[in-house]
N, CA, C and O atoms as a GROMACS GRO file, in nm:
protein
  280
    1UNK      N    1   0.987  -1.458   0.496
    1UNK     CA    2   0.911  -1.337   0.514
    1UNK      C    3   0.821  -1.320   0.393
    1UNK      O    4   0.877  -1.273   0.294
    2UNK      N    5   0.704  -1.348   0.384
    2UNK     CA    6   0.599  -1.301   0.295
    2UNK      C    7   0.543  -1.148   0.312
    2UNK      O    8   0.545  -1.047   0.382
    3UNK      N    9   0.493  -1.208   0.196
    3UNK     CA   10   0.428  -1.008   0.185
    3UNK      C   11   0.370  -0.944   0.322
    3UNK      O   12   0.387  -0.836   0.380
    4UNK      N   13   0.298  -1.054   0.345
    4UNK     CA   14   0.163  -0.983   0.447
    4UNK      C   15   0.243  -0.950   0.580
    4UNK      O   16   0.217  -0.858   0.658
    5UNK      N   17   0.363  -1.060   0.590
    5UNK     CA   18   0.448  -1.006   0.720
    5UNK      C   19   0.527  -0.905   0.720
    5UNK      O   20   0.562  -0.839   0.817
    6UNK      N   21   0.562  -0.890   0.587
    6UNK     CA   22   0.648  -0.732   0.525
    6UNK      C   23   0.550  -0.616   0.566
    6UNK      O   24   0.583  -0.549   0.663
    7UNK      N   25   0.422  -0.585   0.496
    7UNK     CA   26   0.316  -0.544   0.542
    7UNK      C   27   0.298  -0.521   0.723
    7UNK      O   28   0.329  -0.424   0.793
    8UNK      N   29   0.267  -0.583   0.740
    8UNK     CA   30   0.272  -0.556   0.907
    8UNK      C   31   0.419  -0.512   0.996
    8UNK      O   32   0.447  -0.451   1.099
    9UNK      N   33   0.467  -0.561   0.925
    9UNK     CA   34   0.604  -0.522   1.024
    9UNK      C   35   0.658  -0.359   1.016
    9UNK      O   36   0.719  -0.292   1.100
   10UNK      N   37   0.596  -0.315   0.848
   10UNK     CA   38   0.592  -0.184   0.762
   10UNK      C   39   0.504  -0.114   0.902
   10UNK      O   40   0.538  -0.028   0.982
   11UNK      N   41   0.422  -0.166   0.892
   11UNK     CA   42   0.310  -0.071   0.954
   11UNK      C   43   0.356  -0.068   1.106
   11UNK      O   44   0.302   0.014   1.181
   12UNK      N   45   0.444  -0.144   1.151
   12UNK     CA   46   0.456  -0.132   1.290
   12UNK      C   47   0.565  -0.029   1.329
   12UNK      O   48   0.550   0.070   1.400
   13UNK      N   49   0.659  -0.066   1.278
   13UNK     CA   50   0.764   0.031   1.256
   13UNK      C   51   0.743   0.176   1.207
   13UNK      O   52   0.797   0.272   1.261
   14UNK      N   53   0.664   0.182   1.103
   14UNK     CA   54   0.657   0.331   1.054
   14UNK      C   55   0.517   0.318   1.014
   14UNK      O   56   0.490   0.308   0.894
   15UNK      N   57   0.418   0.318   1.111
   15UNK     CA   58   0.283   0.326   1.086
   15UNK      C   59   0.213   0.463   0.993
   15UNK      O   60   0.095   0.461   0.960
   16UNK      N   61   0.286   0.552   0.967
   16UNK     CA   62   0.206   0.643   0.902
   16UNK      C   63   0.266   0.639   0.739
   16UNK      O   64   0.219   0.718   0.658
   17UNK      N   65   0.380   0.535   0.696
   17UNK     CA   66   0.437   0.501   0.556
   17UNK      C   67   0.357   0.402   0.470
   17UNK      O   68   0.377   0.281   0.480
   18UNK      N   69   0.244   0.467   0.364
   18UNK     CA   70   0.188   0.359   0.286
   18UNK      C   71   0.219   0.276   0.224
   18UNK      O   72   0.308   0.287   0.139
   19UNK      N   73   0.146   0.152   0.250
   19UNK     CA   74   0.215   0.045   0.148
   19UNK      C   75   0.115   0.029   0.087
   19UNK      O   76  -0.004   0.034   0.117
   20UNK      N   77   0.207  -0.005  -0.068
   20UNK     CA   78   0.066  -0.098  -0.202
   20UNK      C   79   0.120  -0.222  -0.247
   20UNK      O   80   0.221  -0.246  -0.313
   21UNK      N   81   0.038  -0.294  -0.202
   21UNK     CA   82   0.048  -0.433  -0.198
   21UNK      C   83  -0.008  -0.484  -0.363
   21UNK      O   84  -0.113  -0.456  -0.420
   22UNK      N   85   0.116  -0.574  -0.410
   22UNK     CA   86   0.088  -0.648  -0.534
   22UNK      C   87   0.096  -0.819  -0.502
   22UNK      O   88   0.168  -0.892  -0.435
   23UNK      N   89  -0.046  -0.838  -0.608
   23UNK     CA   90  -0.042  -0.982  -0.642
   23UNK      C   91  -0.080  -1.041  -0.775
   23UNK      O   92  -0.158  -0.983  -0.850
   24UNK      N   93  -0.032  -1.139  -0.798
   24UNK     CA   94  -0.049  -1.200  -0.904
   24UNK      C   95  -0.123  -1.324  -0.874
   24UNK      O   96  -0.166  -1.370  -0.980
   25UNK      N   97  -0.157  -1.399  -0.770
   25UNK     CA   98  -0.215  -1.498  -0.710
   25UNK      C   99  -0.364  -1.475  -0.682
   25UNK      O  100  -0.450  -1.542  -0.739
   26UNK      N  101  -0.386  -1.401  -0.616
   26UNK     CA  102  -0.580  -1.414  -0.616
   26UNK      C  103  -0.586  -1.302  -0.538
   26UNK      O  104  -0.504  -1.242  -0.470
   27UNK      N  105  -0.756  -1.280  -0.576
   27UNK     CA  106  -0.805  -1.189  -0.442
   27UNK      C  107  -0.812  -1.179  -0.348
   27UNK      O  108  -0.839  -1.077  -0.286
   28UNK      N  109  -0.778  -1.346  -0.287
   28UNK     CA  110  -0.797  -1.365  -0.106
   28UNK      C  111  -0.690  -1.291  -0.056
   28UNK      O  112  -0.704  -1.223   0.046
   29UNK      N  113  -0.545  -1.299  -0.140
   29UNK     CA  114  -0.412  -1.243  -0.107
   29UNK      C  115  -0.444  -1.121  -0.063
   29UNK      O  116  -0.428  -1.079   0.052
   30UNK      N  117  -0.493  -1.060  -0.161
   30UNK     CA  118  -0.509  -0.862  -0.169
   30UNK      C  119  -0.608  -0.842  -0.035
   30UNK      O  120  -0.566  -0.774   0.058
   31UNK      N  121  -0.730  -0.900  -0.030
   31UNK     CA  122  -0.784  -0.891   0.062
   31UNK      C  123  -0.689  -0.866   0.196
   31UNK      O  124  -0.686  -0.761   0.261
   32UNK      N  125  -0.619  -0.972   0.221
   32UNK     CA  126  -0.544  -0.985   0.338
   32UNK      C  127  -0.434  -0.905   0.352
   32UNK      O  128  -0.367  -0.893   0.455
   33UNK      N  129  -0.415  -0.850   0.241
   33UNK     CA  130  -0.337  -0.721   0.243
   33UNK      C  131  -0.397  -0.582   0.280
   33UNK      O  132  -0.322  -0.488   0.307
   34UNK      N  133  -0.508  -0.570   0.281
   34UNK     CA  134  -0.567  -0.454   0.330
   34UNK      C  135  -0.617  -0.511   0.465
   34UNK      O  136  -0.609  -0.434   0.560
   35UNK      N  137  -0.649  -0.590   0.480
   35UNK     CA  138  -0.681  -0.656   0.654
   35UNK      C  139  -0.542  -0.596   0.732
   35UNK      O  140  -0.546  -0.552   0.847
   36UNK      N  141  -0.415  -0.603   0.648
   36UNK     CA  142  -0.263  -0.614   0.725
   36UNK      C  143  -0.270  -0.448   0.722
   36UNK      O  144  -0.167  -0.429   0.788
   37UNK      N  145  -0.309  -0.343   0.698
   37UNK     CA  146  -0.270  -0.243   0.632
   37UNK      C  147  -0.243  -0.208   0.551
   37UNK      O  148  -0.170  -0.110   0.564
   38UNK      N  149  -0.277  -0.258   0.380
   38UNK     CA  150  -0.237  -0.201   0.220
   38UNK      C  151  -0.300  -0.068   0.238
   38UNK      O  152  -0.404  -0.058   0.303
   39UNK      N  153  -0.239   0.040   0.180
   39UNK     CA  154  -0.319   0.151   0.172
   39UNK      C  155  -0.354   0.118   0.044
   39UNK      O  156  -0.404   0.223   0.004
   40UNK      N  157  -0.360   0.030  -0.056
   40UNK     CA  158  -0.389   0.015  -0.173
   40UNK      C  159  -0.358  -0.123  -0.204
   40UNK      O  160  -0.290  -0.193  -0.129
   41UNK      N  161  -0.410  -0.165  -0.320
   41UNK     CA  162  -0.342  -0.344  -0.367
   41UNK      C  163  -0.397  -0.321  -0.567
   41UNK      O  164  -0.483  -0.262  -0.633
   42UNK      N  165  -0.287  -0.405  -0.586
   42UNK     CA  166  -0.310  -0.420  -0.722
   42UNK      C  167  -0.298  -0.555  -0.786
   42UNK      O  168  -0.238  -0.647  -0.730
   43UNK      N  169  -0.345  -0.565  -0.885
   43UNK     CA  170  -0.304  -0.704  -0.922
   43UNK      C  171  -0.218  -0.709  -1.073
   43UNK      O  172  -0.217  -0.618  -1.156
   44UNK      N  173  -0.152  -0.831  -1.081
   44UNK     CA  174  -0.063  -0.826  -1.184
   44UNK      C  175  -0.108  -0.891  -1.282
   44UNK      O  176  -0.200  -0.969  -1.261
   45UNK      N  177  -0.054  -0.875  -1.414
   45UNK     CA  178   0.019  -0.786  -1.466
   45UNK      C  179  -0.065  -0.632  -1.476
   45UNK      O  180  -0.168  -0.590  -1.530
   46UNK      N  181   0.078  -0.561  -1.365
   46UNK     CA  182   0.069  -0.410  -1.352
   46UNK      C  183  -0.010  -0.336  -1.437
   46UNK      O  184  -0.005  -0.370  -1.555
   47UNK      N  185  -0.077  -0.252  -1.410
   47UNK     CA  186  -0.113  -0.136  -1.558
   47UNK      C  187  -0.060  -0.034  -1.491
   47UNK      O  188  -0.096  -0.007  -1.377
   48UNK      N  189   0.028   0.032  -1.552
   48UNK     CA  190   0.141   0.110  -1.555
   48UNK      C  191   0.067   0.238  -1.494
   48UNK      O  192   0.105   0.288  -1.387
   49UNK      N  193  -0.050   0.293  -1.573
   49UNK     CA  194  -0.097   0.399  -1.532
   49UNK      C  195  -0.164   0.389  -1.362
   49UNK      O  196  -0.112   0.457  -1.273
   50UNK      N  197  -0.275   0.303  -1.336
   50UNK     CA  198  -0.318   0.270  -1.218
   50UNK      C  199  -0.176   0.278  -1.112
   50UNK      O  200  -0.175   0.350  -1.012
   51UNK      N  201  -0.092   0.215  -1.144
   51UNK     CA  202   0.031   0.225  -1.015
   51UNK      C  203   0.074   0.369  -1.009
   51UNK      O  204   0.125   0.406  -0.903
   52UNK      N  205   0.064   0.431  -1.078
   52UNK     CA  206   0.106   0.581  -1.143
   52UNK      C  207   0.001   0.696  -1.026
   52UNK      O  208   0.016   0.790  -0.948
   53UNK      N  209  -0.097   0.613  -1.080
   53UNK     CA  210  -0.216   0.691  -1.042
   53UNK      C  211  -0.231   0.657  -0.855
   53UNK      O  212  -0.263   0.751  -0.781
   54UNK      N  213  -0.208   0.535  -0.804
   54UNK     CA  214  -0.215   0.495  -0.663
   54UNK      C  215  -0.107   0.622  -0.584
   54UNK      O  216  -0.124   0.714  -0.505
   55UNK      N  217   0.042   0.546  -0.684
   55UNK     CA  218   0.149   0.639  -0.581
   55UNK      C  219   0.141   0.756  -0.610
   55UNK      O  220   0.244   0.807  -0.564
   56UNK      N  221   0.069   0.848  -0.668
   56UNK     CA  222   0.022   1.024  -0.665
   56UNK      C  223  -0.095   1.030  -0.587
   56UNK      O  224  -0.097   1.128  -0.513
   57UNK      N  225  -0.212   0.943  -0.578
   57UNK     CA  226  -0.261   0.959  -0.479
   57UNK      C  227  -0.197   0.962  -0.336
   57UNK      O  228  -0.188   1.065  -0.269
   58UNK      N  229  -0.153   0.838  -0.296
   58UNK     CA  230  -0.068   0.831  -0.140
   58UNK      C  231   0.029   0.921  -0.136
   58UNK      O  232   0.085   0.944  -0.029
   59UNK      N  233   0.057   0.972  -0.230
   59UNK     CA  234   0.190   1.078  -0.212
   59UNK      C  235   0.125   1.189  -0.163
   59UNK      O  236   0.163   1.256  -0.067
   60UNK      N  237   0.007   1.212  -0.241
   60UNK     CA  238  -0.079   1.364  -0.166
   60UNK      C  239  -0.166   1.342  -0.018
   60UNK      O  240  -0.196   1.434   0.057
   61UNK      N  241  -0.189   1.240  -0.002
   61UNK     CA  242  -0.240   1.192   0.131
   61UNK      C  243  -0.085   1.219   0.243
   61UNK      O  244  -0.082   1.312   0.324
   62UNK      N  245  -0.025   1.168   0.235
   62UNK     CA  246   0.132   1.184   0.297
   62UNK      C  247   0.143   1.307   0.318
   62UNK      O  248   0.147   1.354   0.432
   63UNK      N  249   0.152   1.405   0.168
   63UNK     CA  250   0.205   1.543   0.192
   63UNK      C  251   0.076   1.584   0.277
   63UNK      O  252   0.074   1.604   0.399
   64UNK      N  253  -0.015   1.592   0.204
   64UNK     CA  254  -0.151   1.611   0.294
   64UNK      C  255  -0.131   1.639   0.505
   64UNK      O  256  -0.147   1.722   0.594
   65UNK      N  257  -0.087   1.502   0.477
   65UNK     CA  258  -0.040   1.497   0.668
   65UNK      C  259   0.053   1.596   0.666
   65UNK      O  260   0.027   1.712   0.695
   66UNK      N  261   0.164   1.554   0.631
   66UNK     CA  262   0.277   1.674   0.707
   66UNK      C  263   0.248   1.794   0.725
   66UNK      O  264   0.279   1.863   0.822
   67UNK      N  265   0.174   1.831   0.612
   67UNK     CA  266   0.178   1.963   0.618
   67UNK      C  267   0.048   2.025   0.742
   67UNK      O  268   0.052   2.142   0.780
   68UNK      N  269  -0.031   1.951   0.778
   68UNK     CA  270  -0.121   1.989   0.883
   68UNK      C  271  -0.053   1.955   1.014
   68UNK      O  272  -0.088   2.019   1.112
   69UNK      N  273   0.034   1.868   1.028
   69UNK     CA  274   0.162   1.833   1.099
   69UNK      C  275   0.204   1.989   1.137
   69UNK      O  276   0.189   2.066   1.233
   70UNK      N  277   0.242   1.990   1.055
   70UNK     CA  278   0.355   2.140   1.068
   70UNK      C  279   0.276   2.268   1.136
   70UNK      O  280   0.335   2.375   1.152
   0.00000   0.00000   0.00000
């Protein structure tokens, strides 16, 4: 199971749960991670703040939904 199939299978099952896709291998990877559904991609080595900064974004996009949900 590779990423991109983790990725899709994520999105099939619980299509409205963001994923952020990491690589350390190249851009074609990341690319194909947002082709699969990444709501985001990063590359490694991490910068601590940017991942910081992604999952507070998607977290307010998320709450964002529910709450117009409700």
């Amino acid at each position: 199971f590779n990423g991109l199939r983790l990725i899709q299978a994520v999105r099939e099952m619980h299509g409205d749960t963001p994923v952020i896709a990491v690589s350390g291998q190249n851009a074609d990877q990341l690319m194909m991670a947002e082709d699969f559904g990444a709501a985001a991609t990063l590359i490694k080595p991490l910068d601590r703040q940017r991942l910081i900064k992604e999952v507070e974004l998607l977290a307010g996009e998320v709450s964002s939904a529910w709450n117009y949900a409700l």
